[in-house]
C-alpha positions in Angstrom: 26.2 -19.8 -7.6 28.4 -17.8 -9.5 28.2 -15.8 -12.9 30.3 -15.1 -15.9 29.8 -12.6 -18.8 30.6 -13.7 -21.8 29.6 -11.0 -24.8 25.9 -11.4 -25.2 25.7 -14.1 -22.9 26.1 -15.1 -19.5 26.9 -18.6 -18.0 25.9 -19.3 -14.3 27.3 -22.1 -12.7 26.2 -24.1 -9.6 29.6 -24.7 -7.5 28.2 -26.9 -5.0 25.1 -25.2 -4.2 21.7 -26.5 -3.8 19.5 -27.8 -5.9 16.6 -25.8 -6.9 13.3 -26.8 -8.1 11.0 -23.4 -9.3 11.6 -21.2 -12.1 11.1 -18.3 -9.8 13.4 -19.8 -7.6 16.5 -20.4 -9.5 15.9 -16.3 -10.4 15.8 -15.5 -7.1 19.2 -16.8 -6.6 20.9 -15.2 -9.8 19.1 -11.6 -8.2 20.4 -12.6 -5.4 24.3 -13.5 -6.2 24.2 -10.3 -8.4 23.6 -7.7 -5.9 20.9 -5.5 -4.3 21.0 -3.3 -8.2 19.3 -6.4 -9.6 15.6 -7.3 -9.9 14.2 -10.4 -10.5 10.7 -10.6 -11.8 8.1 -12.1 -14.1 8.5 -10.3 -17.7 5.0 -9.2 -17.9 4.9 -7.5 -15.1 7.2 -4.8 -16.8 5.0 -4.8 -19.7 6.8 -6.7 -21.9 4.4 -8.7 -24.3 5.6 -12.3 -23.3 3.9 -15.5 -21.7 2.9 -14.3 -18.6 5.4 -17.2 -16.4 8.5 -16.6 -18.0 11.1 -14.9 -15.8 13.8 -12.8 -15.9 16.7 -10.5 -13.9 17.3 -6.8 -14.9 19.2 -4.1 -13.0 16.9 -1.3 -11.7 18.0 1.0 -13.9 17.1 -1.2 -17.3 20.1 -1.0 -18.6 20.5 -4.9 -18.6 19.3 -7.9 -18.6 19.4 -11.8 -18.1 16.6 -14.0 -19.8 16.7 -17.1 -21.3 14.9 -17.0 -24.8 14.2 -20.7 -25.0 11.5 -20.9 -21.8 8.4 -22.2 -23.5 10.6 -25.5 -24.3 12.9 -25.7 -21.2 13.2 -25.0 -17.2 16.0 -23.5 -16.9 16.4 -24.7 -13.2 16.4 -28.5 -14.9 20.0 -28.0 -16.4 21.3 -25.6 -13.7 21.1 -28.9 -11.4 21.5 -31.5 -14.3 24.7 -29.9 -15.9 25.8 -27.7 -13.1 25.6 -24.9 -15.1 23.3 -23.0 -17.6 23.6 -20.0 -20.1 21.4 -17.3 -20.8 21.0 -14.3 -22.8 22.3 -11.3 -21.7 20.5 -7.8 -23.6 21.8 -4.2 -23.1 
């Protein structure tokens, strides 16, 4: 896995990893190829008013974020493995 910044956005690509099949999951491994500064949670459990399965990345100091806003009509792990990559927002 590898991940690019691109202004309010970042694009994570696959690069010959494994395919992955949960939500949480896929998160996981974005938490993971970011560094130990990174969390990777359910949004709700931050208090955030959202559907209590979406998911998301943050650093542990708040000041950013990775989410993708469209998670009530796609899985985000679906076109990570389809398409090899996949973009999501990135907040500050």
């Amino acid at each position: 896995m590898r991940i690019e910044f691109k202004n309010s956005t970042a694009v994570i690509y696959r690069d010959n990893g494994p395919k992955i099949y949960k939500e949480s999951t896929f998160w996981r491994h974005v938490q993971r190829t970011l560094g130990p500064e990174w969390i990777a949670k359910l949004m709700w459990r931050d208090n955030h008013m959202v559907a209590e399965y979406q998911h998301y990345a943050r650093r542990k100091d708040g000041t950013i974020m990775l989410w993708q806003s469209d998670f009530a009509i796609r899985n985000v792990y679906e076109d990570y493995n389809r398409e090899g990559e996949v973009t999501v927002l990135l907040e500050k």
